[in-house]
C-alpha positions in Angstrom: 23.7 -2.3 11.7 26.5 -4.1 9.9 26.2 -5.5 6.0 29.6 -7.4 6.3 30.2 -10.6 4.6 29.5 -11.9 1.1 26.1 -12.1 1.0 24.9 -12.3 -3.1 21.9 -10.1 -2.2 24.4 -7.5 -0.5 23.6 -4.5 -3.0 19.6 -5.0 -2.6 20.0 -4.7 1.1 21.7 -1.8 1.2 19.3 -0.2 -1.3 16.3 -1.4 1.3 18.5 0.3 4.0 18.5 3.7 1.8 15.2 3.3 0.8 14.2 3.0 4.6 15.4 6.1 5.6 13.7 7.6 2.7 10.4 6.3 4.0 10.5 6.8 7.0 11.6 10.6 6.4 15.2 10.1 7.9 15.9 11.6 4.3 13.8 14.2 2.8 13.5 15.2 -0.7 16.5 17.1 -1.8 18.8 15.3 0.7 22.1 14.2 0.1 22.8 10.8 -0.1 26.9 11.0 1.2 28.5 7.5 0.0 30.9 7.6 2.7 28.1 7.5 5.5 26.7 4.4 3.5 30.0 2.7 3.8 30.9 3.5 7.4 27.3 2.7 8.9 26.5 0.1 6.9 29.9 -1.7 6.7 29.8 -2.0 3.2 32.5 -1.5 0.6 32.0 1.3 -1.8 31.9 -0.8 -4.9 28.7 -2.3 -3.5 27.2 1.7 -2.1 27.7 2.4 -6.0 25.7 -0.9 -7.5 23.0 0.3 -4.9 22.7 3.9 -5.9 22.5 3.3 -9.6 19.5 1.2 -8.6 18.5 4.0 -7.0 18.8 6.2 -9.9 16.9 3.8 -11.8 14.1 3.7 -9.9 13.9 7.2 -9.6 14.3 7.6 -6.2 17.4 9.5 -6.7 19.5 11.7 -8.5 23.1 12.5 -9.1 24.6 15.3 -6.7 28.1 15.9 -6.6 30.1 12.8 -5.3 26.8 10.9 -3.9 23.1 11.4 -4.7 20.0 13.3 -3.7 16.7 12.2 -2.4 14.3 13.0 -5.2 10.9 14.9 -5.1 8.0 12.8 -5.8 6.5 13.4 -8.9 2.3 13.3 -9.0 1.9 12.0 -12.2 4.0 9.2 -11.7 2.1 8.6 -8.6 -1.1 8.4 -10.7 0.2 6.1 -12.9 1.9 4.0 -10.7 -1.5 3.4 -9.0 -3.2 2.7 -12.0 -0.7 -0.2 -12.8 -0.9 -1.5 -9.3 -4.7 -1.5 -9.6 -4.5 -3.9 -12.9 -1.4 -6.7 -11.4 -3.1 -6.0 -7.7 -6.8 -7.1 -9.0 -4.6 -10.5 -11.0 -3.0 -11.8 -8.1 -6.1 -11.2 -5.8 -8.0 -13.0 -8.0 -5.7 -16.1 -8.9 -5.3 -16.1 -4.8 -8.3 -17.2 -4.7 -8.5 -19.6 -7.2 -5.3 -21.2 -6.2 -4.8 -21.0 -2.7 -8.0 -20.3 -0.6 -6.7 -23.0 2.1 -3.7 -21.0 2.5 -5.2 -17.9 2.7 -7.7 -19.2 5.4 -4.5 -20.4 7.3 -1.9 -17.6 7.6 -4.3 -15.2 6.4 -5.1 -13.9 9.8 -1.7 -13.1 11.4 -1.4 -10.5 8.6 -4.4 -8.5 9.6 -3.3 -9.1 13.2 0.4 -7.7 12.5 -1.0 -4.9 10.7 -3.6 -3.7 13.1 -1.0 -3.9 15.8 1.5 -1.2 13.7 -1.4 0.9 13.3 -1.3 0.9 17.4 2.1 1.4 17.5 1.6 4.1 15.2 5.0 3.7 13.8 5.5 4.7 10.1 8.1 1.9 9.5 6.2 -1.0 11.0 3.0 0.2 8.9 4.6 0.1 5.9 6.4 -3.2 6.5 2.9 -4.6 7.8 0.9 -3.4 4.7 4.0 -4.8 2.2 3.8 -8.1 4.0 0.6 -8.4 3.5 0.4 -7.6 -0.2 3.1 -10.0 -1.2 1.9 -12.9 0.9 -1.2 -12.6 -1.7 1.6 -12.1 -4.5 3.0 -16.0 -2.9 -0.5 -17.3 -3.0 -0.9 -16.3 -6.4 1.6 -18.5 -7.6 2.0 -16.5 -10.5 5.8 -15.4 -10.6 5.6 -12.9 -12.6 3.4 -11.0 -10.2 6.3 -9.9 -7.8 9.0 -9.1 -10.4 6.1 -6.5 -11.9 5.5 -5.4 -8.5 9.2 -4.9 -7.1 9.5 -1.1 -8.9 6.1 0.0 -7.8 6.6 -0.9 -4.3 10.0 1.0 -4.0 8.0 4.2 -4.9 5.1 3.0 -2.7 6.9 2.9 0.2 8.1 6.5 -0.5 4.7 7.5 -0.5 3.3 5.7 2.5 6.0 7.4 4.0 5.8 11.0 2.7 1.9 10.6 4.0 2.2 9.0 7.0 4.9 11.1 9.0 2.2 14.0 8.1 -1.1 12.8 9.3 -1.8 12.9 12.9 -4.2 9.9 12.7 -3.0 7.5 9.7 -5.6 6.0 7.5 -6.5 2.7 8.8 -6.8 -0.2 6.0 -6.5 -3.4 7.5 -10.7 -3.7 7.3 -10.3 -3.3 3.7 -7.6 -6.1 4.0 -9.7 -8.2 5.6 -12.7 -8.1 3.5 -10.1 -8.7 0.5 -8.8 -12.2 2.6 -12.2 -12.9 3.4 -12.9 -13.1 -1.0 -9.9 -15.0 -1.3 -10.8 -17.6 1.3 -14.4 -17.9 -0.3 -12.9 -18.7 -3.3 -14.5 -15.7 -5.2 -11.9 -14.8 -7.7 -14.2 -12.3 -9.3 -15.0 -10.6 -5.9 -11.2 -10.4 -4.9 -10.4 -8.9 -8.4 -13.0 -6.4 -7.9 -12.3 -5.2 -4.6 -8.5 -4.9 -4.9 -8.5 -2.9 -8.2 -11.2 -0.7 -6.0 -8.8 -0.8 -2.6 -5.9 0.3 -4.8 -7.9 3.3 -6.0 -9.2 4.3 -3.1 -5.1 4.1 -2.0 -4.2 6.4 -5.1 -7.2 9.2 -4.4 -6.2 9.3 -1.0 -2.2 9.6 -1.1 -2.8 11.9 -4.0 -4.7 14.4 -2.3 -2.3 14.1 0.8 0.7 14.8 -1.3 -0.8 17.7 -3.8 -2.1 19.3 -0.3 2.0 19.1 1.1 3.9 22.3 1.0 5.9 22.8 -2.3 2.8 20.9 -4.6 
């Protein structure tokens, strides 16, 4: 995979790259993050492997270590609370997705589920967690609130971590795309309050089960 070129949005993708292999448990906790790989398999210069990592650091994801950085440990409590906060914008765009854009929803709805049933088959942690993000911020679109995705964008960097961390552990991942389904279904009805209600209780459910998978993982 090659980043070459002048591409403005050069530095996010190489932080989506790092933050890929952090997922999908290419890079564990307490890994080093060696700047020079970055630049010779990415094809990047190492002004722009530098922007990346201090967004790294910034999100947490990281910290310094020597000459590059190192994968850091999830923290539970900022789990919690990262849940809680996704509960509150989560249940907002849910229910202005249905008050805005029901049509939409009852349109392109569908291929979601369909994409995210088939990575549950494939039963590949990487295609789960892209199915389940394009889900989520294809009700973010048909919110048309903008503010929804720019509150969103940290939370999801850690939420991928933890997808991750879980999902490379359990034999038979949880299954959530009937969940997501019932939550389209709201949206196409046009029942704002519904759709509020059930994604603040979706997101929950999320938090109670990644929480007790990670407090259960060696070292917690």
């Amino acid at each position: 995979m090659s980043f070459l070129g002048s591409d403005p949005k050069l530095v996010e993708l190489v932080q989506e790259a790092i933050l890929a292999e952090i997922a999908s448990g290419q890079l564990r906790p307490g890994a080093a993050i060696d700047p020079d790989r970055i630049v010779r398999e990415l094809g990047v210069s190492r002004p722009v492997v530098q922007q990346a990592f201090q967004l790294l650091l910034k999100l947490g994801v990281a910290r310094e270590a020597g000459r590059g950085l190192q994968v850091a440990p999830l923290d539970l409590a900022y789990v919690r609370n990262m849940y809680d906060m996704r509960a509150v914008i989560e249940g907002l765009a849910f229910r202005e997705a249905a008050e805005r854009n029901p049509g939409r929803a009852a349109a392109e709805g569908p291929e979601f589920i369909e994409a995210g049933r088939r990575a549950v088959s494939s039963g590949k942690v990487a295609d789960m967690i892209d199915a389940d993000m394009a889900f989520h911020e294809f009700i973010y679109e048909l919110s048309a609130n903008p503010l929804v995705p720019l509150a969103m964008a940290s939370h999801w960097t850690n939420t991928q971590r933890v997808m991750g961390e879980v999902l490379q552990r359990d034999a038979r991942p949880r299954d959530v795309w009937d969940e997501h389904e019932a939550l389209l279904d709201a949206i196409v009805a046009r029942d704002g309050a519904l759709a509020e209600q059930m994604a603040r209780k979706h997101i929950a459910h999320a938090a109670e089960f990644m929480l007790a998978r990670l407090a259960a993982a060696p070292g917690n």
